[in-house]
C-alpha positions as protocol buffer text, in pm:
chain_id: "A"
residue {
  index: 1
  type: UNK
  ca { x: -1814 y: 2494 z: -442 }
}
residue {
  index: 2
  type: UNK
  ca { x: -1722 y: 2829 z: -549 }
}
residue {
  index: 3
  type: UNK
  ca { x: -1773 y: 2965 z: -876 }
}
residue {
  index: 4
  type: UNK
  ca { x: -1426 y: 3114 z: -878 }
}
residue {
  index: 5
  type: UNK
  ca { x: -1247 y: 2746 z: -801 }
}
residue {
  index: 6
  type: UNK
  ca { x: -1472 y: 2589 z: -1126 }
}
residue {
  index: 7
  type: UNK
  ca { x: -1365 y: 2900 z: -1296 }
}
residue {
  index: 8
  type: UNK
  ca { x: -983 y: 2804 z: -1204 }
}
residue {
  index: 9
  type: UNK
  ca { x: -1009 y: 2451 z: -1310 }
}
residue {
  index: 10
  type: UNK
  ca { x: -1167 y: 2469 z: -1665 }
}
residue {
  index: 11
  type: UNK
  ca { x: -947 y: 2757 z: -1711 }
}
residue {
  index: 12
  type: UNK
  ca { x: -624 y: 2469 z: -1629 }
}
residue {
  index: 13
  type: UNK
  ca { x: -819 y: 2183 z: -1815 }
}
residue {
  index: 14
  type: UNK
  ca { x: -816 y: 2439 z: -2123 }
}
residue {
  index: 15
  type: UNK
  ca { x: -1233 y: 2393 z: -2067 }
}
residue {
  index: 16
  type: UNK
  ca { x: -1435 y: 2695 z: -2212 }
}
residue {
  index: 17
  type: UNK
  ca { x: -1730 y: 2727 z: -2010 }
}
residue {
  index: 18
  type: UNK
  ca { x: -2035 y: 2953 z: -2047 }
}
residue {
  index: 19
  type: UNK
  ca { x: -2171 y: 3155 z: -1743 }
}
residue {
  index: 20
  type: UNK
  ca { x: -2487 y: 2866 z: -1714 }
}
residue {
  index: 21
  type: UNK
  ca { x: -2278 y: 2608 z: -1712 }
}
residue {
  index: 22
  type: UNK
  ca { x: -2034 y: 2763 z: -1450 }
}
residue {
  index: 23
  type: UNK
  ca { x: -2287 y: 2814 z: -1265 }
}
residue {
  index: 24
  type: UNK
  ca { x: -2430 y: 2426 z: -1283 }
}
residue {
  index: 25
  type: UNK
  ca { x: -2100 y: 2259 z: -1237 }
}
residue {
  index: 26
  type: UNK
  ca { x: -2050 y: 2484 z: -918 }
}
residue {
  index: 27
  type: UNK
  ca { x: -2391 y: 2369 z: -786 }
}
residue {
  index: 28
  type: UNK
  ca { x: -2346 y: 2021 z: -870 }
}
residue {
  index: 29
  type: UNK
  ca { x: -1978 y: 2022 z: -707 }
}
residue {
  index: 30
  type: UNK
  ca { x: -2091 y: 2139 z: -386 }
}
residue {
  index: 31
  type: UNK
  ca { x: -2357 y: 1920 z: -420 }
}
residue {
  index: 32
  type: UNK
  ca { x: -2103 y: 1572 z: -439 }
}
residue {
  index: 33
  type: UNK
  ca { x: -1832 y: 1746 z: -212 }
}
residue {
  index: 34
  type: UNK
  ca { x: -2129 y: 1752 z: 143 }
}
residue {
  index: 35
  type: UNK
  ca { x: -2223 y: 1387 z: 37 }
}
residue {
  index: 36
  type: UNK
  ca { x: -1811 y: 1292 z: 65 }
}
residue {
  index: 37
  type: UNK
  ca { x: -1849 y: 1449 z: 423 }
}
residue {
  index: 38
  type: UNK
  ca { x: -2137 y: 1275 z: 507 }
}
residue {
  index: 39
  type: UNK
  ca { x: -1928 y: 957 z: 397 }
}
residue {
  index: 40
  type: UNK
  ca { x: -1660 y: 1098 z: 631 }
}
residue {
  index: 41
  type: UNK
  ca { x: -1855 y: 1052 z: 896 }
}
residue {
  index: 42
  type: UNK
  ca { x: -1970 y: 725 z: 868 }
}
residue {
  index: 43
  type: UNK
  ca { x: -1923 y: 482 z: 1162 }
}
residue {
  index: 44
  type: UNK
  ca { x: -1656 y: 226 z: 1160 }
}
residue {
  index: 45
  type: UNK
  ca { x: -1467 y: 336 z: 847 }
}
residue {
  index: 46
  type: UNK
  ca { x: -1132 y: 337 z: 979 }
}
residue {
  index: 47
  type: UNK
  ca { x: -1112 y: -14 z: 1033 }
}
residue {
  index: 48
  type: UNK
  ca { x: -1291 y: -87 z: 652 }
}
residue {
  index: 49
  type: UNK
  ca { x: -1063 y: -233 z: 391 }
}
residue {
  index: 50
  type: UNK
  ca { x: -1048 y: -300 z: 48 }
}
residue {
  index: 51
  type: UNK
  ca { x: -1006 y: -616 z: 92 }
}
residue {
  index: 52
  type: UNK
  ca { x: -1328 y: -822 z: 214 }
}
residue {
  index: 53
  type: UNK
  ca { x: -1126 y: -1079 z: 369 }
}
residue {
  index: 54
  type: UNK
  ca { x: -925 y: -1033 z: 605 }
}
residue {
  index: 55
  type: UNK
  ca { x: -540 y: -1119 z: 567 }
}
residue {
  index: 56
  type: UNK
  ca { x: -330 y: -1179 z: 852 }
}
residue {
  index: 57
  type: UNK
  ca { x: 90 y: -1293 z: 831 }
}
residue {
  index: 58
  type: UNK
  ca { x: 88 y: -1684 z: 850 }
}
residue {
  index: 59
  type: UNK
  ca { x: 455 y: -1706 z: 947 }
}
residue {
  index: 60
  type: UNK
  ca { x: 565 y: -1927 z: 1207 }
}
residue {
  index: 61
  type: UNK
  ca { x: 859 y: -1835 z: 1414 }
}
residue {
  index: 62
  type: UNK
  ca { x: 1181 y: -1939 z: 1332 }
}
residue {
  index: 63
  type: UNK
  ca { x: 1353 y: -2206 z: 1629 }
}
residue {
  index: 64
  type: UNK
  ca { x: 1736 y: -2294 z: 1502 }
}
residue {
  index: 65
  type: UNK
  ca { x: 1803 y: -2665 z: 1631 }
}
residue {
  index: 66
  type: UNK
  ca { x: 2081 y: -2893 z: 1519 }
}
residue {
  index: 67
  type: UNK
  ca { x: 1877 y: -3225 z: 1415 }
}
residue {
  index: 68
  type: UNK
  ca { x: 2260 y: -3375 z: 1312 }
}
residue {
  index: 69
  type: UNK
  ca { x: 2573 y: -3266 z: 1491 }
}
residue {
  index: 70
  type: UNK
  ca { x: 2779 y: -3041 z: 1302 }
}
residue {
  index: 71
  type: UNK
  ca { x: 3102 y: -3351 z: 1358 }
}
residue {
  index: 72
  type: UNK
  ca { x: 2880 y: -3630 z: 1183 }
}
residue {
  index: 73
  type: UNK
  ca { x: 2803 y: -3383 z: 876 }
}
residue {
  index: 74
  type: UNK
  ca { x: 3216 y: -3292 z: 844 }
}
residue {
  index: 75
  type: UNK
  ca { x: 3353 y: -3646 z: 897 }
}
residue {
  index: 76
  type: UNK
  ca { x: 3400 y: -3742 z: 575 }
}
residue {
  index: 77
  type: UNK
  ca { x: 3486 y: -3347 z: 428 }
}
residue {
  index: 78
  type: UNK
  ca { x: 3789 y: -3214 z: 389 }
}
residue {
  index: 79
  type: UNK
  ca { x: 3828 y: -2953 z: 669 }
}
residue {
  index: 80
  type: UNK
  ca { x: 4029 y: -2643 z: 814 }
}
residue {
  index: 81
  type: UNK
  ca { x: 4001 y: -2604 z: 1137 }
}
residue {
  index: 82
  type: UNK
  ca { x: 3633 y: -2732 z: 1173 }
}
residue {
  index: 83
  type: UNK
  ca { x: 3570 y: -2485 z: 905 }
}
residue {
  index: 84
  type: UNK
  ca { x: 3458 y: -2611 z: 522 }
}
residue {
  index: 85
  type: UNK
  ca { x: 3654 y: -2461 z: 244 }
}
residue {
  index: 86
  type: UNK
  ca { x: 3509 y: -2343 z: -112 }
}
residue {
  index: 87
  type: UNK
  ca { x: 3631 y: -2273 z: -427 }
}
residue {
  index: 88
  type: UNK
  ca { x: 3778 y: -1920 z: -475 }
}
residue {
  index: 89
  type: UNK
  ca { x: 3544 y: -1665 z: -548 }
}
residue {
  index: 90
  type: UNK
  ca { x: 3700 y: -1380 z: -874 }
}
């Protein structure tokens, strides 16, 4: 990493750094910035997750059938034209 960028940062973090210790954070940066590239290319770690198992949907699909005909439910309910009437909503 350059010493300029470390310079930048601890000047934003309000960090007052001596010239040694510029130079060993700029070092040590580099150093942990080329082992996240060699973690970039590692095999296979698209399809890694966090989560160790894997979770899939468990929905089932949705088939509308009438178990009781829509006559045997209204026969003894007060009707308007086949249709069932509510209270007023305000």
């Amino acid at each position: 990493m350059d010493r300029e960028i470390v310079e930048k940062v601890a000047h934003i973090a309000h960090l007052n750094l001596t010239e040694e210790e510029l130079n060993k954070y700029s070092v040590d940066l580099g150093e942990i910035l080329e082992y996240f590239e060699m973690l970039d290319e590692a095999p296979g770690i698209e399809n890694i997750g966090f989560n160790p198992v894997e979770i899939a949907d468990a929905f089932r699909e949705d088939e509308p059938i009438m178990e009781i005909p829509a006559e045997e439910c209204t026969k003894d309910m007060k009707t308007y034209d086949g249709y069932i009437r509510g209270p007023r909503l305000a």
